[in-house]
C-alpha positions as YAML, in Angstrom:
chain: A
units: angstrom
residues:
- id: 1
  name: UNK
  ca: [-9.23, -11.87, -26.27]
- id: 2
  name: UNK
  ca: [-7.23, -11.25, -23.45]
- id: 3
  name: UNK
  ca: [-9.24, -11.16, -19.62]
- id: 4
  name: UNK
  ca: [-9.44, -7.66, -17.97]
- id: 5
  name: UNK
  ca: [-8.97, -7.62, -14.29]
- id: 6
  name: UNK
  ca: [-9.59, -5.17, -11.59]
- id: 7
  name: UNK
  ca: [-7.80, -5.10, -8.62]
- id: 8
  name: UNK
  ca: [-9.26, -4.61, -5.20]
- id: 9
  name: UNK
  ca: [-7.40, -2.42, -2.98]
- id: 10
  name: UNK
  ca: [-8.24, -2.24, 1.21]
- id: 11
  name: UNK
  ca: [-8.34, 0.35, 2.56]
- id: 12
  name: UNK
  ca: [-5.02, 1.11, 5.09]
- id: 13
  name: UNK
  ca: [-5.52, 2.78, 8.51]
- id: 14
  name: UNK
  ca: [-3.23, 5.74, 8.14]
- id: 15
  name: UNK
  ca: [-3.53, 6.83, 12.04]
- id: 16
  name: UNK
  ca: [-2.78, 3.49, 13.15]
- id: 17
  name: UNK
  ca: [0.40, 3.37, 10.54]
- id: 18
  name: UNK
  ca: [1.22, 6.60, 11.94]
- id: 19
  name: UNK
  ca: [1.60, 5.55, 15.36]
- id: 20
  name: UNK
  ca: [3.35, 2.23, 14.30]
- id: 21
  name: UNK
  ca: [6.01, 4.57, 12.93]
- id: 22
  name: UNK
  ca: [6.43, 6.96, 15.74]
- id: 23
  name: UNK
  ca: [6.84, 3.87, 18.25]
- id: 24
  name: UNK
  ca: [9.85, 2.82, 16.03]
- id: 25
  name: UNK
  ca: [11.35, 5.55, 14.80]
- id: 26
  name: UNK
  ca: [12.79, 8.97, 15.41]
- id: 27
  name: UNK
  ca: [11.56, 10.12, 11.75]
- id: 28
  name: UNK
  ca: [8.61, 11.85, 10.78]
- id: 29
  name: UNK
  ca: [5.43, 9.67, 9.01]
- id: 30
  name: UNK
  ca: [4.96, 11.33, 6.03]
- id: 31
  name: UNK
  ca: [1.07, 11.20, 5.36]
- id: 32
  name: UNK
  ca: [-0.28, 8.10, 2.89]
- id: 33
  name: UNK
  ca: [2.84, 7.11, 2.80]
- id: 34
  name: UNK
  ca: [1.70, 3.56, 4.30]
- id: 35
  name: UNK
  ca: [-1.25, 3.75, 1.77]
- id: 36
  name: UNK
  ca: [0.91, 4.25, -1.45]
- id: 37
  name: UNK
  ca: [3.44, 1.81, -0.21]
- id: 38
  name: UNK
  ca: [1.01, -0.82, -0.11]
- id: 39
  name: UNK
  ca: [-0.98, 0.10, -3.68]
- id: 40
  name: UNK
  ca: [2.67, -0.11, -5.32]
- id: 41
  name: UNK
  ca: [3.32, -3.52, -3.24]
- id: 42
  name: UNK
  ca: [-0.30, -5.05, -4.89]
- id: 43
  name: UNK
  ca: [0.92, -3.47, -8.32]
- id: 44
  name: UNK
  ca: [3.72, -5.22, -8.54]
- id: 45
  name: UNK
  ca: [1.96, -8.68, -7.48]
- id: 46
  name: UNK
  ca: [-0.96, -8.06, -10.24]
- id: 47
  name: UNK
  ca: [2.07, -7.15, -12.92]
- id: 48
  name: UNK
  ca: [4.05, -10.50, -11.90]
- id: 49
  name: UNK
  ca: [0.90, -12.58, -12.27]
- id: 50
  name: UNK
  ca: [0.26, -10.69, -15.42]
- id: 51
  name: UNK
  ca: [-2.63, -8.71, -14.74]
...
């Protein structure tokens, strides 16, 4: 039987990721972008550990 895991995301401060960007860059911060960069980041750790 093969173990079911859950994976624990934190949560991300968008307003502080939105400053972060406008202190570096000329671009616009597209909202949760920082938020679903970091989900797809953990996804692709749990997948290589094979979760």
């Amino acid at each position: 039987m093969k173990e079911v895991h859950t994976i624990n995301y934190y949560p991300i401060n968008e307003g502080a990721a939105r400053r972060a960007k406008e202190m570096n860059s000329f671009s616009d911060y597209k909202e949760g972008s920082a938020t679903a960069e970091y989900r797809a980041m953990v996804d692709k750790a749990a997948a290589i550990i094979g979760w």
